[in-house]
DSSP file (Angstrom, degrees, kcal/mol; ACC not computed):
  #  RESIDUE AA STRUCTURE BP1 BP2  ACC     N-H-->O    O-->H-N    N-H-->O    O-->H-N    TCO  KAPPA ALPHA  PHI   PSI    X-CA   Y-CA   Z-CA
    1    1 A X    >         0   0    0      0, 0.0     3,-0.9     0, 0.0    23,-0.1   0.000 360.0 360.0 360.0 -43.4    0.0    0.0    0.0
    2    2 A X  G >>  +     0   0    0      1,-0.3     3,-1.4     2,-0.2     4,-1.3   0.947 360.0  47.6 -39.0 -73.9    2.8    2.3    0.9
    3    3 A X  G 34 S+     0   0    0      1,-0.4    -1,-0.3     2,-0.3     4,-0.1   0.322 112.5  44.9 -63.7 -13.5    4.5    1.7   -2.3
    4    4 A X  G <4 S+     0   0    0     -3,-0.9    -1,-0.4     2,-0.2    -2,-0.2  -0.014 106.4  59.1-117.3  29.6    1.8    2.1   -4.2
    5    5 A X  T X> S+     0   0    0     -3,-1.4     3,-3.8     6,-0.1     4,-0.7   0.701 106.5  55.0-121.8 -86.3    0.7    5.2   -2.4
    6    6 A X  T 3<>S+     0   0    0     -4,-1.3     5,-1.1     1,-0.3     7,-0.3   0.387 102.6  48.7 -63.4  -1.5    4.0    6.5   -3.4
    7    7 A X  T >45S+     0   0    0      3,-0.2     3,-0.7    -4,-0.1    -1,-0.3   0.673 112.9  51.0 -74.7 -31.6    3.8    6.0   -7.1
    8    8 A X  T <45S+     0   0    0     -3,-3.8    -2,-0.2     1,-0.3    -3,-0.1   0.797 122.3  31.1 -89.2 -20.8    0.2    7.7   -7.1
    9    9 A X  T 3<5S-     0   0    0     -4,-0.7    -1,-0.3     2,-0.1    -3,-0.2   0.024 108.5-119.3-114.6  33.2    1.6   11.0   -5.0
   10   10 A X  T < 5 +     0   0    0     -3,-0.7     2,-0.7    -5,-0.2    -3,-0.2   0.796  55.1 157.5  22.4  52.6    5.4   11.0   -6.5
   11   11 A X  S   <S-     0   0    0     -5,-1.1    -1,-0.2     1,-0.1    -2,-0.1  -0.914  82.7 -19.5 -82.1  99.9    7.0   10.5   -3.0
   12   12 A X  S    S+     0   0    0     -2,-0.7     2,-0.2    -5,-0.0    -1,-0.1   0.638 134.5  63.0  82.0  -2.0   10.3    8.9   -4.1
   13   13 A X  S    S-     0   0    0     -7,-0.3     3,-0.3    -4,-0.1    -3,-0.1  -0.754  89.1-103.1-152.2 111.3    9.2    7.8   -7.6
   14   14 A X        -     0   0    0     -2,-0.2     2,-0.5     1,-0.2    -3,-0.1  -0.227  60.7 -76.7 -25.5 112.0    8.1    9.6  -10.4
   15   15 A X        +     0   0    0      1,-0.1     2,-1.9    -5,-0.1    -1,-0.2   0.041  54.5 167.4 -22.7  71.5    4.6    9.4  -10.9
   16   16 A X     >  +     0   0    0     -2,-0.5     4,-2.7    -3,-0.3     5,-0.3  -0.408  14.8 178.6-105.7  71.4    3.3    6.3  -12.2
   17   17 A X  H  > S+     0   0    0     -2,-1.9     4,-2.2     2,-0.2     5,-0.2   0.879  91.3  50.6 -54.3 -32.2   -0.9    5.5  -12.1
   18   18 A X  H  > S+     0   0    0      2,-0.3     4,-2.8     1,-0.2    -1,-0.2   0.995 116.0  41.0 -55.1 -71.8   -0.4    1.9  -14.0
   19   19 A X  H  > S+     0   0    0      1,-0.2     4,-2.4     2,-0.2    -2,-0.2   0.829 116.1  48.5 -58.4 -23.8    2.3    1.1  -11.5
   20   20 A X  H  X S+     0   0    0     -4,-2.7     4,-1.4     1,-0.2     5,-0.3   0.955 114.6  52.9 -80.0 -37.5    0.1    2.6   -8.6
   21   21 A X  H  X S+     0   0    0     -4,-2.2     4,-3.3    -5,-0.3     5,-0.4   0.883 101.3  51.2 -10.3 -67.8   -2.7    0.6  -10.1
   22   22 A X  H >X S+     0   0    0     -4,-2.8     4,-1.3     1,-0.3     3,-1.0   0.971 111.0  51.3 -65.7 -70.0   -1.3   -2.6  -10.2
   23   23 A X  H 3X S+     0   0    0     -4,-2.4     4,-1.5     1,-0.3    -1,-0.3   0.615 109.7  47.4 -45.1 -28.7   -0.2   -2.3   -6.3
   24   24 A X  H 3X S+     0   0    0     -4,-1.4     4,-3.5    -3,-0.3     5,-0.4   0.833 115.3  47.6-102.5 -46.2   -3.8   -1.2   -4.9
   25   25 A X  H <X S+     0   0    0     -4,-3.3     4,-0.7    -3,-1.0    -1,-0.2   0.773 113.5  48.9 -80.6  -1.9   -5.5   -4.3   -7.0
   26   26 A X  H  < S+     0   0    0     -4,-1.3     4,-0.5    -5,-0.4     3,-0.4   0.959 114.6  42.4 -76.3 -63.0   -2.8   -6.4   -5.7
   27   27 A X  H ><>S+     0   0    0     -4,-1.5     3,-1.9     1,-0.2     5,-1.7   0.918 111.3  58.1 -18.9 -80.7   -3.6   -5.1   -2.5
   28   28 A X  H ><5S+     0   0    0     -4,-3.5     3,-1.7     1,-0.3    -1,-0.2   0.879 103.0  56.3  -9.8 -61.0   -7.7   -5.3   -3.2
   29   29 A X  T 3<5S+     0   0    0     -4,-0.7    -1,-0.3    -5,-0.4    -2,-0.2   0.624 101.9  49.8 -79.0 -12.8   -7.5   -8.6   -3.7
   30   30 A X  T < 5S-     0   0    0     -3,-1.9    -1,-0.3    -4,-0.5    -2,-0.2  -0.291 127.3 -92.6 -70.2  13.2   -6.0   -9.5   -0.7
   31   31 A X  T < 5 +     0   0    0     -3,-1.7     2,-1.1     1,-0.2    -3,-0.2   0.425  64.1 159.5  83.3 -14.7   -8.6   -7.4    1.2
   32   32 A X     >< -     0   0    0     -5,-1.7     4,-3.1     1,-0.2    -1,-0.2  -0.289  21.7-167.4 -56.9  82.3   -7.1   -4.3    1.5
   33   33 A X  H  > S+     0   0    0     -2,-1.1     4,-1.3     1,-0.3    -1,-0.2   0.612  92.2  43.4 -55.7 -25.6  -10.0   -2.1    2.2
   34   34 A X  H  > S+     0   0    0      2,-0.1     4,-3.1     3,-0.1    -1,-0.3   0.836 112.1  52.3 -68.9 -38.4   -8.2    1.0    1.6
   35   35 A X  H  > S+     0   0    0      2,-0.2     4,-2.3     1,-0.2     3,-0.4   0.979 115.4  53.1 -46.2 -64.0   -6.4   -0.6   -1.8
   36   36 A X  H  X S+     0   0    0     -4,-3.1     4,-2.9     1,-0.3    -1,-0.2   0.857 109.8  37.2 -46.7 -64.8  -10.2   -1.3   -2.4
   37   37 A X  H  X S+     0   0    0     -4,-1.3     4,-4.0     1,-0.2    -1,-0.3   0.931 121.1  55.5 -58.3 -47.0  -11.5    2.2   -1.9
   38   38 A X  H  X S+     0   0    0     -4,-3.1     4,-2.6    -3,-0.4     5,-0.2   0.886 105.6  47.3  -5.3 -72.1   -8.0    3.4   -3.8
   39   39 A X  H  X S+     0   0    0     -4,-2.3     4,-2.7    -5,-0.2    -1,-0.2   0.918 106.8  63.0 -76.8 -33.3   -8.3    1.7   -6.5
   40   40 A X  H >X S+     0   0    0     -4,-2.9     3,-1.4     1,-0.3     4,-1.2   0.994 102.9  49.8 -27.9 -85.0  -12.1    2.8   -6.9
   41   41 A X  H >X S+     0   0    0     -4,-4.0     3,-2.6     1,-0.2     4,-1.7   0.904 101.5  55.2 -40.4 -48.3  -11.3    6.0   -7.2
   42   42 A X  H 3X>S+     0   0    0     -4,-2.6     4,-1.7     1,-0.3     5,-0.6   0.842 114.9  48.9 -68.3 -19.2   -8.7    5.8   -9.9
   43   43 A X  H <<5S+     0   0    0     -4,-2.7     9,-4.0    -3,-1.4    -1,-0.3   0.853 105.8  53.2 -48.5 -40.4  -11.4    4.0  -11.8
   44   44 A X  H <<5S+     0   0    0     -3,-2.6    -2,-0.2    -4,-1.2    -1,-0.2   0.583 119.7  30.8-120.0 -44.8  -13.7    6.3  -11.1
   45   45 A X  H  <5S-     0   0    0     -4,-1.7    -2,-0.2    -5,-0.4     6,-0.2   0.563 110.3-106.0-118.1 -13.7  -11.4    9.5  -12.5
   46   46 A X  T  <5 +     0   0    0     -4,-1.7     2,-0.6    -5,-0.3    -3,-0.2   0.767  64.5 152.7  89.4  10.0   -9.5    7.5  -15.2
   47   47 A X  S   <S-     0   0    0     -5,-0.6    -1,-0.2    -6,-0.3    -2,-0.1  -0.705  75.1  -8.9 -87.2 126.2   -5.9    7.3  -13.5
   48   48 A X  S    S+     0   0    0     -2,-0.6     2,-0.4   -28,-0.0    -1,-0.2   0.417 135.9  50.6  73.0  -7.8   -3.8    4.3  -14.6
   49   49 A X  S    S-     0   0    0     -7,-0.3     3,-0.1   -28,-0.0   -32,-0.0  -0.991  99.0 -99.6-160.9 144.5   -6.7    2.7  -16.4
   50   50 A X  S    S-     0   0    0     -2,-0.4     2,-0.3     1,-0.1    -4,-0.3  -0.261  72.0 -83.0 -61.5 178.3   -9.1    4.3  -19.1
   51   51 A X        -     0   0    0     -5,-0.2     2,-0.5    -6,-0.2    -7,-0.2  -0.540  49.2-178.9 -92.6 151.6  -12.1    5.0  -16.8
   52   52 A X     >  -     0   0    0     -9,-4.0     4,-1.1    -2,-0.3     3,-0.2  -0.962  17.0-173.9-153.7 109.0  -14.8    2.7  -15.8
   53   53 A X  H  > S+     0   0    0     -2,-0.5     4,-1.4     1,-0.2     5,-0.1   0.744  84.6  58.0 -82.5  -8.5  -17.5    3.5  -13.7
   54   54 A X  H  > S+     0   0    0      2,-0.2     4,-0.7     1,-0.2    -1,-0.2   0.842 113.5  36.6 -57.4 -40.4  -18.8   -0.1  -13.4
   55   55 A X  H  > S+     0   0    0      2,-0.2     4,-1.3     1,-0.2    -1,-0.2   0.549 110.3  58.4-125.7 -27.0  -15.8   -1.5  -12.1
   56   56 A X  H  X S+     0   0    0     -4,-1.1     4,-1.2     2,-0.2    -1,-0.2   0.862 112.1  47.3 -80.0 -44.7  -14.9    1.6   -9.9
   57   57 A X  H  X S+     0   0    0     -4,-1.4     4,-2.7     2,-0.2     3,-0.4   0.934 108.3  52.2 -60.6 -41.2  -18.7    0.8   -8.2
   58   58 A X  H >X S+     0   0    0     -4,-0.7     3,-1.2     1,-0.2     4,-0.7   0.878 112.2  49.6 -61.6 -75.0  -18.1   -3.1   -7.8
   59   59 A X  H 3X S+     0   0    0     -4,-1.3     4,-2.1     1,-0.3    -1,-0.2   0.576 114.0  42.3 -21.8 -37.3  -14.7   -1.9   -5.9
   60   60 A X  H >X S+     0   0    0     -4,-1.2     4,-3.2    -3,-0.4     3,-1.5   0.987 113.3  54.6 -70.9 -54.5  -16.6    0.6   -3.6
   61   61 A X  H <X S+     0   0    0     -4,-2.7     4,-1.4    -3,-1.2    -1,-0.3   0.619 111.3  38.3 -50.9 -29.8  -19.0   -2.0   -3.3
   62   62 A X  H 3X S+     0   0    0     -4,-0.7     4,-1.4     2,-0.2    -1,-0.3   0.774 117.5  54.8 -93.8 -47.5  -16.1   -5.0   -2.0
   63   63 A X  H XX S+     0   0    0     -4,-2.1     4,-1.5    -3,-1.5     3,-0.5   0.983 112.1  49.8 -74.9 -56.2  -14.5   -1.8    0.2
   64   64 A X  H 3< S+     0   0    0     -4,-3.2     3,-0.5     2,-0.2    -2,-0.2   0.864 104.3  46.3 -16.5 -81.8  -18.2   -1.8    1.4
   65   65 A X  H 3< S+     0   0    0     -4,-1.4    -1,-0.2     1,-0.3    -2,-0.2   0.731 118.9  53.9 -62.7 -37.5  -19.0   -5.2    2.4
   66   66 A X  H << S+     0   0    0     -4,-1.4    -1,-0.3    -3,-0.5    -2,-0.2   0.886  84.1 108.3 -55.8 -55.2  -15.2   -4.9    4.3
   67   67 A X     <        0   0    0     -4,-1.5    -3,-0.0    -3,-0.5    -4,-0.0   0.382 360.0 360.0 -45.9 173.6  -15.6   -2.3    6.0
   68   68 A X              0   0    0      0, 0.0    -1,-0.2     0, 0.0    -3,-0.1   0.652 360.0 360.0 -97.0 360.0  -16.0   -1.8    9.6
């Protein structure tokens, strides 16, 4: 999460939405209720992946159903 937090704000890496992508759905899929909600957004807005509001709702929707 870290690491892919710091690709998405360029802390220490040049700015890279694919690579911050890839970490948050790695994350996701593992449970990671923030990855979840993450990766939502970038869905959501078109960062790292063309945009998909379908797939940015299932996410919320999995962040959802996780939460506390």
């Amino acid at each position: 999460m870290e690491l892919a937090g710091q690709y998405e704000r360029a802390i220490g890496y040049r700015r890279d939405y694919g690579r911050a992508r890839q970490l948050y759905c790695a994350a996701a899929r593992l449970g990671d209720m923030e990855a979840q909600m993450r990766l939502a957004w970038m869905y959501s807005n078109g960062l790292g992946a063309p945009r998909d509001t379908d797939l940015a709702a299932a996410w919320l929707q999995v962040a959802a159903a996780n939460g506390d």
